[in-house]
N, C-alpha and C positions, 0 to 999 in steps of 0.2 A: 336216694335222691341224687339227680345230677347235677353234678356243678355246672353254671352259667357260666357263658364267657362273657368278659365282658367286651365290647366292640370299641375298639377308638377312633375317634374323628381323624381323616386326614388333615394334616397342619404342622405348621413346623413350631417346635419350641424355640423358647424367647432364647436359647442360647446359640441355635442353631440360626437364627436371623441376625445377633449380633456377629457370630463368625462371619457370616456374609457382608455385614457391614465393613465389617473391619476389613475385609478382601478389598472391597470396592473402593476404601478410603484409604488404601494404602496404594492400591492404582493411581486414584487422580495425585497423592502426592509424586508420583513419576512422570505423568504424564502432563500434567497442569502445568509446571517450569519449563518445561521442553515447549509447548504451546505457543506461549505467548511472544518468546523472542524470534519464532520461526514466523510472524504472523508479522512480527516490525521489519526482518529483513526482507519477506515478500513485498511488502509496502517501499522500503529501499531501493530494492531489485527493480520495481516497476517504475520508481522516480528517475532510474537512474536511466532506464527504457527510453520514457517519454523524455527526458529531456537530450537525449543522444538522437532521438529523429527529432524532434524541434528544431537540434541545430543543425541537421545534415537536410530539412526543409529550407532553413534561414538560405544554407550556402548554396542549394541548388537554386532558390528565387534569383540571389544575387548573380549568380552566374549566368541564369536566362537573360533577366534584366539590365545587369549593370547596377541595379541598385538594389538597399535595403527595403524591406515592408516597412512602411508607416505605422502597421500594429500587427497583431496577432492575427484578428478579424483577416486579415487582406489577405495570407495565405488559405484560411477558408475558403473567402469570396472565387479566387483565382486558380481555385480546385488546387490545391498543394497540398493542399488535408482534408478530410472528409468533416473533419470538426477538431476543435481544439481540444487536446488530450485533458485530462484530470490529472492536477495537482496530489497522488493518494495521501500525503496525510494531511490534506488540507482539506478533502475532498473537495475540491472547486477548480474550474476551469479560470476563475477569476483572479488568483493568487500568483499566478505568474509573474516575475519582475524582471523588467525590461532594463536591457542594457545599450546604449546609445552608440554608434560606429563611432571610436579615437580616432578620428581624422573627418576631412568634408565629403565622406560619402554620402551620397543622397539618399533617402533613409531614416528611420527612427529607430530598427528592431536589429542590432547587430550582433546581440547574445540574449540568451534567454534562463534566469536561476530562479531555482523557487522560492518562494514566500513563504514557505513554513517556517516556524519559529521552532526553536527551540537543536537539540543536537541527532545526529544518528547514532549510530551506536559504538562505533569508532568513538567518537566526542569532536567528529567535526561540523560546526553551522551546515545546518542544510539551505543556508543564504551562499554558502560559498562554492555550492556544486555547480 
């Protein structure tokens, strides 16, 4: 008589799938911390963007003009922007706060800091950029 063979299913055993887990979950422990702080100074980086052409918009209006924007809106309207930037960790164009000209320049929009609350990552108010 001849011996049969026996045929096996392809498939990986349960041990063989956990070593893959364990691969995989020792990756995101590497990769997952690196991630998220690279993701807050991108958001930084970009506040830090938009508000450096905000203000070098403010001092080109006042140099055409002689005077300050009345708001935000007005360098839109008067093509100085194509629209008003995004606050990134605010996500809103609406959080922007206005800073008034120190002296009687005519005018309402003399500086321009963001309205996010809370710190960046240094630990300085993102009210005080």
């Amino acid at each position: 008589m001849k011996p049969t063979l026996i045929h096996r299913r392809g498939g990986f055993t349960l041990i063989e799938l956990l070593v893959v887990l364990g691969i995989i979950a020792l990756l995101l422990t590497l990769a997952v911390p690196r991630y998220f702080p690279s993701f807050d100074k991108a958001k930084e980086t970009v506040l830090m963007d938009n508000l450096r052409n905000l203000r070098t918009t403010i001092d080109q209006y006042h140099s055409d003009t002689g005077r300050y924007p009345d708001s935000l809106e007005q360098l839109v309207t008067k093509k100085y922007l194509r629209a008003l930037p995004i606050d990134p960790i605010t996500d809103s164009d609406a959080s922007w706060t206005i800073v008034a000209p120190p002296d009687d320049t005519p005018g309402q929009v003399y500086d321009v800091k963001s309205g996010a609350p809370g710190n960046d990552r240094s630990g300085t108010p993102f009210a005080d950029w």
